[in-house]
Biopython code that builds the backbone (N, CA, C, O; Angstrom):
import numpy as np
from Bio.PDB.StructureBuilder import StructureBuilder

atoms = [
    (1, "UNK", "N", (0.843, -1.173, 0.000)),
    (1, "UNK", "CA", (0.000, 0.000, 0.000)),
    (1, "UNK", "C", (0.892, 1.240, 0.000)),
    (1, "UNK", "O", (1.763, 1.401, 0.855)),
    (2, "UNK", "N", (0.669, 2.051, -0.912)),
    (2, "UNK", "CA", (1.017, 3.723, -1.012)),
    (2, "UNK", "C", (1.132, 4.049, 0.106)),
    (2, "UNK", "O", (0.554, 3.316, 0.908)),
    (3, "UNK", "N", (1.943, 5.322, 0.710)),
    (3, "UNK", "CA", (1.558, 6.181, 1.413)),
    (3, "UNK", "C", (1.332, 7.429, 0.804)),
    (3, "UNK", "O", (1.954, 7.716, -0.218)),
    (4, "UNK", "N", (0.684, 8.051, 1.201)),
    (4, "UNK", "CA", (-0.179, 9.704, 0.662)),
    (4, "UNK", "C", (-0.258, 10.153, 1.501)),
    (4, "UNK", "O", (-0.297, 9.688, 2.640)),
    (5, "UNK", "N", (-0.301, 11.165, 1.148)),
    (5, "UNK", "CA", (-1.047, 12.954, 2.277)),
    (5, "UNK", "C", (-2.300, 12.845, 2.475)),
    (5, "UNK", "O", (-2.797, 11.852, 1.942)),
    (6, "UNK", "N", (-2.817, 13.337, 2.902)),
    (6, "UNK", "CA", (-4.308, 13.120, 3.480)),
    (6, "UNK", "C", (-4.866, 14.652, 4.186)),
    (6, "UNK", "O", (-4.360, 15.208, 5.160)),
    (7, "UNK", "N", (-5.737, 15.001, 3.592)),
    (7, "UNK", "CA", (-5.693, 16.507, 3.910)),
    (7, "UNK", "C", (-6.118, 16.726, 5.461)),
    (7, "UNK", "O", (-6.979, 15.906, 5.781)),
    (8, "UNK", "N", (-5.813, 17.460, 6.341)),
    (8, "UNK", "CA", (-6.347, 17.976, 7.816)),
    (8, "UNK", "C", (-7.635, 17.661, 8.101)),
    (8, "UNK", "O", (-7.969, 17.069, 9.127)),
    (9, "UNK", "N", (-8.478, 18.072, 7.137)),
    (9, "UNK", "CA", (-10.060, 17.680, 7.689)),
    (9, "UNK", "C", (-10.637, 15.999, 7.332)),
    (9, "UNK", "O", (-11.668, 15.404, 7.645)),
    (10, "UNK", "N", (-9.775, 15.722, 6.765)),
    (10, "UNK", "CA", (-9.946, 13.700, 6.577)),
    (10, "UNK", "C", (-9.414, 13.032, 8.039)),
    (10, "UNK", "O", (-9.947, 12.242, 8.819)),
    (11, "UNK", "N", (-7.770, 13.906, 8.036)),
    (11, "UNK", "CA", (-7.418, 13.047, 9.556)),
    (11, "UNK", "C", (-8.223, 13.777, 10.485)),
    (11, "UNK", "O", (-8.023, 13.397, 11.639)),
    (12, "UNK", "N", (-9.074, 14.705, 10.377)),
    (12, "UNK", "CA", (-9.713, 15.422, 11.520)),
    (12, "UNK", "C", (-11.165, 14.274, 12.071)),
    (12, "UNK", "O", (-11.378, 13.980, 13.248)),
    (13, "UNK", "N", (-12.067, 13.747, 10.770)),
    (13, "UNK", "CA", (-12.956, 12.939, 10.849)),
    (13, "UNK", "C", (-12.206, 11.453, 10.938)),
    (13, "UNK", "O", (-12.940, 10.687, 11.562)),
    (14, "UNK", "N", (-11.307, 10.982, 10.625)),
    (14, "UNK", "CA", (-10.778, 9.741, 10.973)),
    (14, "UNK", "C", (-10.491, 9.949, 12.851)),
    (14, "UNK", "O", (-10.512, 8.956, 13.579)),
    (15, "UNK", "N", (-10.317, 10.918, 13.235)),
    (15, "UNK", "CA", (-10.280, 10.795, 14.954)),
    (15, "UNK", "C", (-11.731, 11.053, 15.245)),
    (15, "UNK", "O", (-11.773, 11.311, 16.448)),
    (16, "UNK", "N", (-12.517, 11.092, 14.917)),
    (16, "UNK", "CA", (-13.548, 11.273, 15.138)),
    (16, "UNK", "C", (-14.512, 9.811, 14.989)),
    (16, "UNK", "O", (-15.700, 9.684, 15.283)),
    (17, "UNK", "N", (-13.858, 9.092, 14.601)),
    (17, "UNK", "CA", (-14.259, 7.736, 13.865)),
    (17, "UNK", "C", (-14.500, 7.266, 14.873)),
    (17, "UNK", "O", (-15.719, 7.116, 14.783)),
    (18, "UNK", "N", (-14.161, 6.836, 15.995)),
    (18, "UNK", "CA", (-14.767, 5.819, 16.932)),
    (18, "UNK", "C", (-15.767, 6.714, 17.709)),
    (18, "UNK", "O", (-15.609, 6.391, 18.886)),
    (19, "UNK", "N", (-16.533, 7.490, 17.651)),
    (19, "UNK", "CA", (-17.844, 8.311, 18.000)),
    (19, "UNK", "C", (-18.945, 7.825, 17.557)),
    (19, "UNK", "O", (-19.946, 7.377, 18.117)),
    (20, "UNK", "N", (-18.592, 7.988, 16.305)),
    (20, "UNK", "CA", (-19.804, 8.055, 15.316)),
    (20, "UNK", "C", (-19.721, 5.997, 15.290)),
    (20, "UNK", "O", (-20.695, 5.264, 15.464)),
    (21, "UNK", "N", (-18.377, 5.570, 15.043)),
    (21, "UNK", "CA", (-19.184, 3.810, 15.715)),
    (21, "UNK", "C", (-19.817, 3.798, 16.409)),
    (21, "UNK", "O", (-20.870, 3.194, 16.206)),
    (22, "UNK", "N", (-19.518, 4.662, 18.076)),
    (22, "UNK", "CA", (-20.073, 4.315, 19.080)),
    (22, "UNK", "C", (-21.454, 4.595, 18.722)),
    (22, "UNK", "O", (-22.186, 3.609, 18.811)),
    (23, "UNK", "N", (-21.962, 5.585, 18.374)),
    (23, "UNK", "CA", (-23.372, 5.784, 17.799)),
    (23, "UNK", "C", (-24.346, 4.929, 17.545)),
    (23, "UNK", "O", (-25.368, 4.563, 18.125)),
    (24, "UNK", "N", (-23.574, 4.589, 16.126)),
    (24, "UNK", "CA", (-24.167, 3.538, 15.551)),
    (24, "UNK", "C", (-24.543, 1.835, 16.027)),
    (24, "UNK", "O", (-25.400, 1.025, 15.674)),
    (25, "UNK", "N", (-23.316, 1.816, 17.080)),
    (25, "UNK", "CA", (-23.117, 0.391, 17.735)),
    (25, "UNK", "C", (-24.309, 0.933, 18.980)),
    (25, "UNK", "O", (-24.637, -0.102, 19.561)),
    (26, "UNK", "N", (-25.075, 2.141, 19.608)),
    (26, "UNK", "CA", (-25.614, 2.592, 20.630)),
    (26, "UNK", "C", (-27.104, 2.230, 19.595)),
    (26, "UNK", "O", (-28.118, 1.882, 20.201)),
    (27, "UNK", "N", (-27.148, 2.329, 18.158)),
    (27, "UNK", "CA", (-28.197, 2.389, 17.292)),
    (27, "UNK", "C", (-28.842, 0.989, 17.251)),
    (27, "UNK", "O", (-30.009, 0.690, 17.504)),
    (28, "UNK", "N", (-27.694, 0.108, 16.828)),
    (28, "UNK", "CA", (-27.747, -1.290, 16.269)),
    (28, "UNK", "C", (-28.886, -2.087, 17.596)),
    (28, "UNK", "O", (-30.051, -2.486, 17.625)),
    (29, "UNK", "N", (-27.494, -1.986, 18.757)),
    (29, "UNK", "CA", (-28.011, -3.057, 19.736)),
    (29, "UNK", "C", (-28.854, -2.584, 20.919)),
    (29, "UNK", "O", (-29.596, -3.279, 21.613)),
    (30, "UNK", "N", (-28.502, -0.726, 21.066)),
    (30, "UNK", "CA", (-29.725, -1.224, 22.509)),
    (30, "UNK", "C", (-30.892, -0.039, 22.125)),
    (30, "UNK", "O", (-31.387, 0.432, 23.149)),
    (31, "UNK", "N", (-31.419, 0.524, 20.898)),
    (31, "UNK", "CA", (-32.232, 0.527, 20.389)),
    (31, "UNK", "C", (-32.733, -0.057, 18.421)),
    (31, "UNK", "O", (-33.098, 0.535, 17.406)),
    (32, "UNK", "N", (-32.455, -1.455, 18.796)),
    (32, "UNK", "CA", (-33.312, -2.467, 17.626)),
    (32, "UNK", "C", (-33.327, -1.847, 16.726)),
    (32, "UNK", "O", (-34.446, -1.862, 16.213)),
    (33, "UNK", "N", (-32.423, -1.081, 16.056)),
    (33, "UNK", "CA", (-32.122, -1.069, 14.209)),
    (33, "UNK", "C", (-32.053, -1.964, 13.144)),
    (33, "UNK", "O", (-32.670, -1.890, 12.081)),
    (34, "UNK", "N", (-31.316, -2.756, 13.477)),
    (34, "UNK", "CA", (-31.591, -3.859, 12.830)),
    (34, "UNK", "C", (-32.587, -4.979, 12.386)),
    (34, "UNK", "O", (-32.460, -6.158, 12.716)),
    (35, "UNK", "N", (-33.519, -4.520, 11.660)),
    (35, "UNK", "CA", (-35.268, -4.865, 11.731)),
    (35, "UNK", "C", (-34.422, -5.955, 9.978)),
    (35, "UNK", "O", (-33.698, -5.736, 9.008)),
    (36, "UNK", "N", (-35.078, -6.898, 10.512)),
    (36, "UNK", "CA", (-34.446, -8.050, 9.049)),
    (36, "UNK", "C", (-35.872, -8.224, 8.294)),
    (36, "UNK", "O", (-35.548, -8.590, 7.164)),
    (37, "UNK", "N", (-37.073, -8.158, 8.341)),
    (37, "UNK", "CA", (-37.791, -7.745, 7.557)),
    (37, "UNK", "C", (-38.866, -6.888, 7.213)),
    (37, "UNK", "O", (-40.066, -7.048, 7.440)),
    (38, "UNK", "N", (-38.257, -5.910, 6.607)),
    (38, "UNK", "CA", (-38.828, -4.724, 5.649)),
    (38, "UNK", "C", (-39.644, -5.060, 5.212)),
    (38, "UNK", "O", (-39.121, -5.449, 4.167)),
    (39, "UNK", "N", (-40.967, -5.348, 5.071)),
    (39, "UNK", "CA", (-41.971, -5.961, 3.744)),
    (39, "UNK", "C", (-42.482, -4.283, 3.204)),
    (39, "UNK", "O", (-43.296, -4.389, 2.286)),
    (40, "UNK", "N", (-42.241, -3.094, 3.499)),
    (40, "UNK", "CA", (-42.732, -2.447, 2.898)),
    (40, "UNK", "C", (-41.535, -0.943, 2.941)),
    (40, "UNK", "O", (-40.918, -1.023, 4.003)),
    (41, "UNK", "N", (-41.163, 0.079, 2.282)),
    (41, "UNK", "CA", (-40.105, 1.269, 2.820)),
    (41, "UNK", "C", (-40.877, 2.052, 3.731)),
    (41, "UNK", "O", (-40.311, 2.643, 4.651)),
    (42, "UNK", "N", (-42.015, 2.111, 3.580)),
    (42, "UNK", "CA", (-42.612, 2.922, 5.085)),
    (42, "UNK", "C", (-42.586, 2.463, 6.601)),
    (42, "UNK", "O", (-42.832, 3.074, 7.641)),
    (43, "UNK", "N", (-42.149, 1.008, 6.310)),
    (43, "UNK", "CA", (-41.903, 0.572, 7.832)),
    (43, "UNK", "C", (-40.674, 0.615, 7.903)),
    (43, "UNK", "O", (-40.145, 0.802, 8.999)),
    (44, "UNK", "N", (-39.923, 0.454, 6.758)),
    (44, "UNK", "CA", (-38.140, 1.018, 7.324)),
    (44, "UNK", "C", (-37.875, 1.874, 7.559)),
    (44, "UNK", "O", (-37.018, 2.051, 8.425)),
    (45, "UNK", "N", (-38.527, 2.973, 6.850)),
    (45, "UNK", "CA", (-38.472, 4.514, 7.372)),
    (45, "UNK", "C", (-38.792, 4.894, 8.399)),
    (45, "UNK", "O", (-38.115, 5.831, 8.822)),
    (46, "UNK", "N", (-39.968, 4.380, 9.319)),
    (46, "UNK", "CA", (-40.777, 4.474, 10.570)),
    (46, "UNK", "C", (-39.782, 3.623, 11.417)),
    (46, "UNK", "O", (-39.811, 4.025, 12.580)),
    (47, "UNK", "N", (-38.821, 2.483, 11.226)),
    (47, "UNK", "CA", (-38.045, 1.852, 12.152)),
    (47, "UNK", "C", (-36.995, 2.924, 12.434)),
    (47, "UNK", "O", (-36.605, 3.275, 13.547)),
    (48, "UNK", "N", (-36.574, 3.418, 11.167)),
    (48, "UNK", "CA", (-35.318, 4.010, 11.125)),
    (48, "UNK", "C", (-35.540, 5.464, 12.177)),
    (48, "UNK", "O", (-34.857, 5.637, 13.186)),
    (49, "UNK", "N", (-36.599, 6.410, 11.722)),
    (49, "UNK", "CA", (-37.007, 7.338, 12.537)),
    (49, "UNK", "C", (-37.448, 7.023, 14.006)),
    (49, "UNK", "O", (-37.235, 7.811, 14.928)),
    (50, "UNK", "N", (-38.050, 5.872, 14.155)),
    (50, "UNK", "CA", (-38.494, 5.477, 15.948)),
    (50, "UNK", "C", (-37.292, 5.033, 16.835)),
    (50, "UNK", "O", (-37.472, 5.037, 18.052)),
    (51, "UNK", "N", (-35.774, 4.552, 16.214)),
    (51, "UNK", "CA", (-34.938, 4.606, 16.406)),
    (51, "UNK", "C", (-33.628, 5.980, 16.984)),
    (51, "UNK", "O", (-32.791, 6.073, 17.883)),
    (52, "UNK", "N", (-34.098, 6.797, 15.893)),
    (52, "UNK", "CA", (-33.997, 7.837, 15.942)),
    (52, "UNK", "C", (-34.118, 8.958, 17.091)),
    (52, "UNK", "O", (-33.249, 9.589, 17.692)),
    (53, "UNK", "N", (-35.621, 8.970, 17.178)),
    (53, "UNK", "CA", (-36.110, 9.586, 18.771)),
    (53, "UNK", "C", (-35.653, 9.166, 19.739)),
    (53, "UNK", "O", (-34.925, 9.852, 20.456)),
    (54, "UNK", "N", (-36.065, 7.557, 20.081)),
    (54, "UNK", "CA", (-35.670, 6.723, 21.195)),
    (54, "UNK", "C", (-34.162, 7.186, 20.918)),
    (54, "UNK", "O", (-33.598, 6.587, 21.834)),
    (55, "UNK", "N", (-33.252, 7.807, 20.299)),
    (55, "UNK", "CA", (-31.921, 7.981, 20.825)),
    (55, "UNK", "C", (-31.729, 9.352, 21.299)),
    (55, "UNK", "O", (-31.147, 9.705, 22.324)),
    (56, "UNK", "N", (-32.210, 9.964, 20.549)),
    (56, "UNK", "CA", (-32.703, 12.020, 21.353)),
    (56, "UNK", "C", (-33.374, 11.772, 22.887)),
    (56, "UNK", "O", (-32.948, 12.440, 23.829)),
    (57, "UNK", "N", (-34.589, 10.644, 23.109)),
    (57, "UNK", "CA", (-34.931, 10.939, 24.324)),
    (57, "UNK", "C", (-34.066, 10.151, 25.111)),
    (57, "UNK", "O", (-34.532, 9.754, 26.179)),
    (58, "UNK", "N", (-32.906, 9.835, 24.821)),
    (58, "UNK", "CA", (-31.618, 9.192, 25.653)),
    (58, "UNK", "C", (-30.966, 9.734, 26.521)),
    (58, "UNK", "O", (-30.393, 10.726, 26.073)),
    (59, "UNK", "N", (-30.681, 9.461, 28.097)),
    (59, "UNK", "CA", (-30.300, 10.833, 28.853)),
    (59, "UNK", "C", (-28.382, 10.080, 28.866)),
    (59, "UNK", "O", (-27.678, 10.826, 29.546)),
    (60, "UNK", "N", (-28.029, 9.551, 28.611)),
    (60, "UNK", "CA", (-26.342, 9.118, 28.581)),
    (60, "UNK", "C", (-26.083, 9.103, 27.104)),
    (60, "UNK", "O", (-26.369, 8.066, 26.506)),
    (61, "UNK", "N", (-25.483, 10.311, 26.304)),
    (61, "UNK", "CA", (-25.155, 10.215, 24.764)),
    (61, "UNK", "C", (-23.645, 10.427, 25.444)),
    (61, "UNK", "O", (-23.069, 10.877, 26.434)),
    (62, "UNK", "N", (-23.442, 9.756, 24.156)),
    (62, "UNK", "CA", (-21.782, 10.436, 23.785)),
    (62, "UNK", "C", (-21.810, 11.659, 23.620)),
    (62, "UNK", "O", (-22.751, 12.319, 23.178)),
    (63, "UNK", "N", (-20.405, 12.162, 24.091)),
    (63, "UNK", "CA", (-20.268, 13.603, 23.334)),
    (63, "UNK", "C", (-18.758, 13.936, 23.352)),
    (63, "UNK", "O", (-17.837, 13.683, 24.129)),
    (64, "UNK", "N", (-18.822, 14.303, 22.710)),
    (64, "UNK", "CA", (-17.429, 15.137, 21.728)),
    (64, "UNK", "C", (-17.252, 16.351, 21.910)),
    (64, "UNK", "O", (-18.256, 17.046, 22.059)),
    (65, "UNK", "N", (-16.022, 16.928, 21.950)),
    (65, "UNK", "CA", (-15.890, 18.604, 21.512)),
    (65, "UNK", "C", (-15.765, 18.572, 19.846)),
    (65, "UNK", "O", (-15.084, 17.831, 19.137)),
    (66, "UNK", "N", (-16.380, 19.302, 19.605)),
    (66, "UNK", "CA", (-16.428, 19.401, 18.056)),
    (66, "UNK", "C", (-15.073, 20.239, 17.603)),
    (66, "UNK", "O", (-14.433, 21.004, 18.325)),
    (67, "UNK", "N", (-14.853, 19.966, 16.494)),
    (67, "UNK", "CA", (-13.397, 20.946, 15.925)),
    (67, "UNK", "C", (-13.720, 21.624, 14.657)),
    (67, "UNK", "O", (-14.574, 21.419, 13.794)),
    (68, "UNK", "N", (-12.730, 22.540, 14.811)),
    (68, "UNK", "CA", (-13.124, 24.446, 13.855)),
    (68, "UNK", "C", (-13.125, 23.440, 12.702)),
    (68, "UNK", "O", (-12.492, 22.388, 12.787)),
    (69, "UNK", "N", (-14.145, 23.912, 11.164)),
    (69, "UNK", "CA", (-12.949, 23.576, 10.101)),
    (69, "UNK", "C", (-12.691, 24.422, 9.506)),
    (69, "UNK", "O", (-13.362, 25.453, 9.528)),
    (70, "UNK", "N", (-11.394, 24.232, 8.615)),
    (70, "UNK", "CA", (-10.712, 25.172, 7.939)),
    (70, "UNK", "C", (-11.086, 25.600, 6.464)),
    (70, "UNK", "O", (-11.184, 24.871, 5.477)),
    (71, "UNK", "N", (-11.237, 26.726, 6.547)),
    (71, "UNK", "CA", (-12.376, 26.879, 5.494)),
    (71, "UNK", "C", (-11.149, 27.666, 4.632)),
    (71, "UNK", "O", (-10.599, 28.672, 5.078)),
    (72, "UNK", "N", (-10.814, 27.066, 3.358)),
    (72, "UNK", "CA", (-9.637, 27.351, 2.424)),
    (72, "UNK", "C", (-10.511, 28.589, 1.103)),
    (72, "UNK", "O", (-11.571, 28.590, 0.477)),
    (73, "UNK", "N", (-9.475, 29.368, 1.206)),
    (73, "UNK", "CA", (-9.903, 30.795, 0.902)),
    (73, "UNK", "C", (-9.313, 30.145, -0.993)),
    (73, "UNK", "O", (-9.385, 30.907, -1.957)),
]
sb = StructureBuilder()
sb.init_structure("model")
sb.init_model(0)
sb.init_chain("A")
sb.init_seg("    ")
for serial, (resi, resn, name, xyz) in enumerate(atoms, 1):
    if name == "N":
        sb.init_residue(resn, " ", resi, " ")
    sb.init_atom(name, np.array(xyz, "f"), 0.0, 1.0, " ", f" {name:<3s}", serial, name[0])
structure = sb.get_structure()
């Protein structure tokens, strides 16, 4: 494998990377995302959104300090 440069705001979201797992792994298993049958897109959409809330009305989130980005003139 190459090595390359990688611009500031790529390695900025690559440290940011195990957050947004944690999220998703907070999504998957202890509010039931993972629905294995869809028989229609309005109930995936309604899983996906009831998922959703149930994680807003969550009182232990992750949280992060967020970082500036660099906005190239």
């Amino acid at each position: 494998m190459k090595n390359y440069l990688i611009s500031l705001i790529k390695k900025l979201f690559f440290r940011k990377r195990f957050f947004i797992e944690t999220i998703f792994n907070i999504l998957k298993f202890h509010m039931n995302l993972p629905h294995t049958r869809h028989r229609s897109p309005i109930n995936c959409c309604v899983n996906i959104l009831s998922c959703l809330v149930a994680y807003q009305l969550r009182q232990n989130k992750p949280s992060f300090k967020s970082f500036p980005l660099l906005i190239q003139n």
